[in-house]
Each structure stands twice: as structure tokens, then as C-alpha cells.
MDTraj code that builds the backbone (N, CA, C; nanometers):
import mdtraj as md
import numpy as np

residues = "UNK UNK UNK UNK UNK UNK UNK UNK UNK UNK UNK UNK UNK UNK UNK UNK UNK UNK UNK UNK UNK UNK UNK UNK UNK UNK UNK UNK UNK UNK UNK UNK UNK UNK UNK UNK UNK UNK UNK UNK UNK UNK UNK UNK UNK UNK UNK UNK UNK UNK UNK UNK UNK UNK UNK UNK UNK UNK UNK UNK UNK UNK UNK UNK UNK UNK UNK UNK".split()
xyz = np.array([
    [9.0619, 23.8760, -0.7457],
    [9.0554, 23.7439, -0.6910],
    [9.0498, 23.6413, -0.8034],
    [9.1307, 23.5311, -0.7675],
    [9.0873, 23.4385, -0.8953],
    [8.9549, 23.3454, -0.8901],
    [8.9115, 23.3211, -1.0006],
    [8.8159, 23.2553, -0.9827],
    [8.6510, 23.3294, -0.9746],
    [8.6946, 23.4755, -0.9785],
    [8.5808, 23.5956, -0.9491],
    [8.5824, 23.6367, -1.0696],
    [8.4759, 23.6655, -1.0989],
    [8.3634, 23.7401, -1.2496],
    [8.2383, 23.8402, -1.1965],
    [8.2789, 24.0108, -1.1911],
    [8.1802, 24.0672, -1.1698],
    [8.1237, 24.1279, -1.2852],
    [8.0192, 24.1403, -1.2768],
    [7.9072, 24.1923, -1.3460],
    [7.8208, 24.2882, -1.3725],
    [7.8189, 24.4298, -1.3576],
    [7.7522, 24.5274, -1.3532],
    [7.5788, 24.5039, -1.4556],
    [7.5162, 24.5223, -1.3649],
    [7.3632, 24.4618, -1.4196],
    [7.2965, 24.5711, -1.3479],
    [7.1295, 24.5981, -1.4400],
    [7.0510, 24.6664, -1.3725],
    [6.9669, 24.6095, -1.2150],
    [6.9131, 24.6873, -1.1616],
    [6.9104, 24.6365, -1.0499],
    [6.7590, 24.5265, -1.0478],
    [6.7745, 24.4017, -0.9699],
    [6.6956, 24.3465, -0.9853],
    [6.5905, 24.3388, -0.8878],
    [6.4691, 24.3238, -0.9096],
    [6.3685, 24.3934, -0.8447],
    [6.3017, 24.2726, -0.7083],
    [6.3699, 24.1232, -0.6702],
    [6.3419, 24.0510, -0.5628],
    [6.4672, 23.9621, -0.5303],
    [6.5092, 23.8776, -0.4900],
    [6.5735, 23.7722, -0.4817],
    [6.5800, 23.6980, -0.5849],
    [6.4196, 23.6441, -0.5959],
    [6.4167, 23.5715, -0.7688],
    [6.4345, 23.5946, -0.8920],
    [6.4855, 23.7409, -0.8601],
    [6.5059, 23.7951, -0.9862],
    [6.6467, 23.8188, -1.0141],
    [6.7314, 23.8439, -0.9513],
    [6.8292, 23.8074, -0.9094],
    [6.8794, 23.7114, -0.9216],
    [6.8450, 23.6328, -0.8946],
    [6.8724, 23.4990, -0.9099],
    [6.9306, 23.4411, -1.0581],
    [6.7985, 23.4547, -1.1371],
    [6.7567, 23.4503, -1.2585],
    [6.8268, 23.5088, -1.3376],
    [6.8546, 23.6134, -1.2940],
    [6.9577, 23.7224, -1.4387],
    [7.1064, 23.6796, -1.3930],
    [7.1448, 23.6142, -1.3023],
    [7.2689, 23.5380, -1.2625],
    [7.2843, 23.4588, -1.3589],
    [7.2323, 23.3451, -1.3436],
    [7.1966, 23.2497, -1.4481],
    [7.1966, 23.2584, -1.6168],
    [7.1125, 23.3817, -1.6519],
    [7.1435, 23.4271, -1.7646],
    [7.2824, 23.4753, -1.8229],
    [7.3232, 23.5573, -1.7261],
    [7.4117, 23.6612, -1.7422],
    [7.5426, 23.5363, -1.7603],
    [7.5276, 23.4004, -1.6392],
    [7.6519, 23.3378, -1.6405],
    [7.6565, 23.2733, -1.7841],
    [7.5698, 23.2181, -1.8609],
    [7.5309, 23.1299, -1.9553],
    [7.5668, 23.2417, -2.0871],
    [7.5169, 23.3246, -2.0800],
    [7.5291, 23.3996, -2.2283],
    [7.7062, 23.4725, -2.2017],
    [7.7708, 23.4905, -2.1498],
    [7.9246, 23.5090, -2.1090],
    [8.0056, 23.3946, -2.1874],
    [7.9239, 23.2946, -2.0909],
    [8.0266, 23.1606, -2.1218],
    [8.1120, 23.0905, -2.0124],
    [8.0760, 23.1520, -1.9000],
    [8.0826, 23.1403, -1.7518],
    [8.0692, 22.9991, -1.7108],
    [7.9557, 22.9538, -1.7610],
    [7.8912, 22.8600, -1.6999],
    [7.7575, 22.8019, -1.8293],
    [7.7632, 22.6458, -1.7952],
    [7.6679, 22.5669, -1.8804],
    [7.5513, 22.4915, -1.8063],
    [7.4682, 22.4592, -1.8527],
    [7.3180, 22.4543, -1.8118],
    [7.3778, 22.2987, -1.6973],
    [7.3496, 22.3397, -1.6111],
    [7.3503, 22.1962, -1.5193],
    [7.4816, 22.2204, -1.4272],
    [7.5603, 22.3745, -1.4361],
    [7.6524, 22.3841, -1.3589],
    [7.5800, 22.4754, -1.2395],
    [7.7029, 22.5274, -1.1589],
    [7.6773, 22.5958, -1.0394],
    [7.6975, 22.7303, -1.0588],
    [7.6672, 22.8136, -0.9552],
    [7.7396, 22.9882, -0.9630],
    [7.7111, 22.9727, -0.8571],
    [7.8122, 23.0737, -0.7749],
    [7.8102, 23.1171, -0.6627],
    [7.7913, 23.2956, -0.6704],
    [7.6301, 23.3551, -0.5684],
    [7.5956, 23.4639, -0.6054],
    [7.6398, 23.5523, -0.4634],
    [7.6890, 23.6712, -0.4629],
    [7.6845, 23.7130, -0.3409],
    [7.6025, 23.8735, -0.3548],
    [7.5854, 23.9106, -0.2472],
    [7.4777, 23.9800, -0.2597],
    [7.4510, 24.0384, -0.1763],
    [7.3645, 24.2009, -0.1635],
    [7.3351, 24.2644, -0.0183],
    [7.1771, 24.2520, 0.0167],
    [7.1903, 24.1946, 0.1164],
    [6.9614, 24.2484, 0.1584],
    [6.9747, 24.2836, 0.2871],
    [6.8652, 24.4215, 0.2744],
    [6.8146, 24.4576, 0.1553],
    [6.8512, 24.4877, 0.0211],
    [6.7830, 24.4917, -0.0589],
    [6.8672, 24.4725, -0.2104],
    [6.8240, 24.6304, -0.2384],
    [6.9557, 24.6795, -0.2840],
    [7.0137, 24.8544, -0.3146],
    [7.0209, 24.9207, -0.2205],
    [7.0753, 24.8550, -0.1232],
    [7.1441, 24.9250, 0.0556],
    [7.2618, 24.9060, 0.0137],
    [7.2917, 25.0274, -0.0174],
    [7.5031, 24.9912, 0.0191],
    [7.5883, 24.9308, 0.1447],
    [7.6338, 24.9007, 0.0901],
    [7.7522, 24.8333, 0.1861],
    [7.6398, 24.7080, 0.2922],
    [7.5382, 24.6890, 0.2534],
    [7.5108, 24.5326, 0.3222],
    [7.5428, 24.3792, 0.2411],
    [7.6397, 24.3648, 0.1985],
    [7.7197, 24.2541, 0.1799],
    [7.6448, 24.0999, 0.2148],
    [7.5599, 24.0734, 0.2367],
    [7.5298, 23.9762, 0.3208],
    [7.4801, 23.8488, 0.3299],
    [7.4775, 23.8279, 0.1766],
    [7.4028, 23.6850, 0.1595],
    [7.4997, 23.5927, 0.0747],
    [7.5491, 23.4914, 0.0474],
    [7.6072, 23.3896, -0.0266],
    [7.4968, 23.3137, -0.0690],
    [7.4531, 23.2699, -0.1904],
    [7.4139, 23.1404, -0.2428],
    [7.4278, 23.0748, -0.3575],
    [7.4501, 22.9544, -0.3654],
    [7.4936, 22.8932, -0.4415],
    [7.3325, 22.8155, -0.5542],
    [7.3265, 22.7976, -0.6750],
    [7.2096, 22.8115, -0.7737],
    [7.3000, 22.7339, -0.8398],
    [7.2123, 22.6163, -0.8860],
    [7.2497, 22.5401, -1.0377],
    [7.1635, 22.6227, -1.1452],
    [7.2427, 22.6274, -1.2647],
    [7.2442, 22.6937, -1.3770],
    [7.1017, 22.5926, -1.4699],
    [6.9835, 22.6792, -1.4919],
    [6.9085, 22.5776, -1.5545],
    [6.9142, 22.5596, -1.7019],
    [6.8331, 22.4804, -1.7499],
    [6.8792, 22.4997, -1.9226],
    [6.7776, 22.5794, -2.0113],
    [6.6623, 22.6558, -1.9111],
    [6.5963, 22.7544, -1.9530],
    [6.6696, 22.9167, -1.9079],
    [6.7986, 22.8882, -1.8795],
    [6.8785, 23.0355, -1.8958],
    [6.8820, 23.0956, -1.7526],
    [6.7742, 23.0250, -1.6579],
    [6.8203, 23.1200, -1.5337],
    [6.8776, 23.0208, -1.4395],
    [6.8894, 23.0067, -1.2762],
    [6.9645, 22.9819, -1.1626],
    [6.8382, 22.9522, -1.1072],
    [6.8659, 22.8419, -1.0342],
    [6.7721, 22.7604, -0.9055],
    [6.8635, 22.7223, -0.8655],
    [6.7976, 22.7690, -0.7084],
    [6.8388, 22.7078, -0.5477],
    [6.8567, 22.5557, -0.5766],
])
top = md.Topology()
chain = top.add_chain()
for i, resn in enumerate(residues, 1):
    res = top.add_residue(resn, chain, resSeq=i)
    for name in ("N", "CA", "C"):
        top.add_atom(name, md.element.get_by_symbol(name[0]), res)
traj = md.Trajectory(xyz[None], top)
């Protein structure tokens, strides 16, 4: 897809954590700069296969992680 960047990461242990290593992960790439957006998609429960189910969108902070 264009416009798509996946990421193979260890698994993260809440939502907020998740979140957070988004943020990192987009910033240290080069993805994305402190004050931009990412769009995260995601399954919950988190490490259930195949539940697909959440979209959210996080501005990029300038301490390295993603807020709602």
C-alpha cells in the first residue's frame, strides 16, 4: 500500500505502550517529526491474532513518543 510503513517490534505490554514505541519507532526511522501525526492500527486484545481492530491517530511528541 502506499503511504504504509510496517514495523516488526517486540510486543508491547498496554495501549500506552504501544502507543509510545510508535512514536519512537516513527521518529528514530525518519517517518515522522516531533509535532506530526501517525496513524496506528492495531488488534485488542493485544497478541490475539487476527483481531485487527482499533485505528488511532497520535501526534508525535518531542519527548520521542505519540499522544492521543
Amino acid at each position: 500500500m502506499w503511504g504504509v510503513h510496517c514495523v516488526v517490534a517486540e510486543d508491547a505490554h498496554d495501549l500506552d505502550d504501544m502507543v509510545s514505541r510508535a512514536g519512537s519507532i516513527a521518529l528514530e526511522t525518519g517517518f515522522a517529526k516531533a509535532g506530526q501525526r501517525v496513524i496506528i492500527v492495531a488488534g485488542v486484545p493485544l497478541g490475539a491474532p487476527g483481531t485487527t481492530n482499533m485505528v488511532r491517530i497520535a501526534s508525535v511528541g518531542p519527548d520521542r513518543d505519540a499522544e492521543m
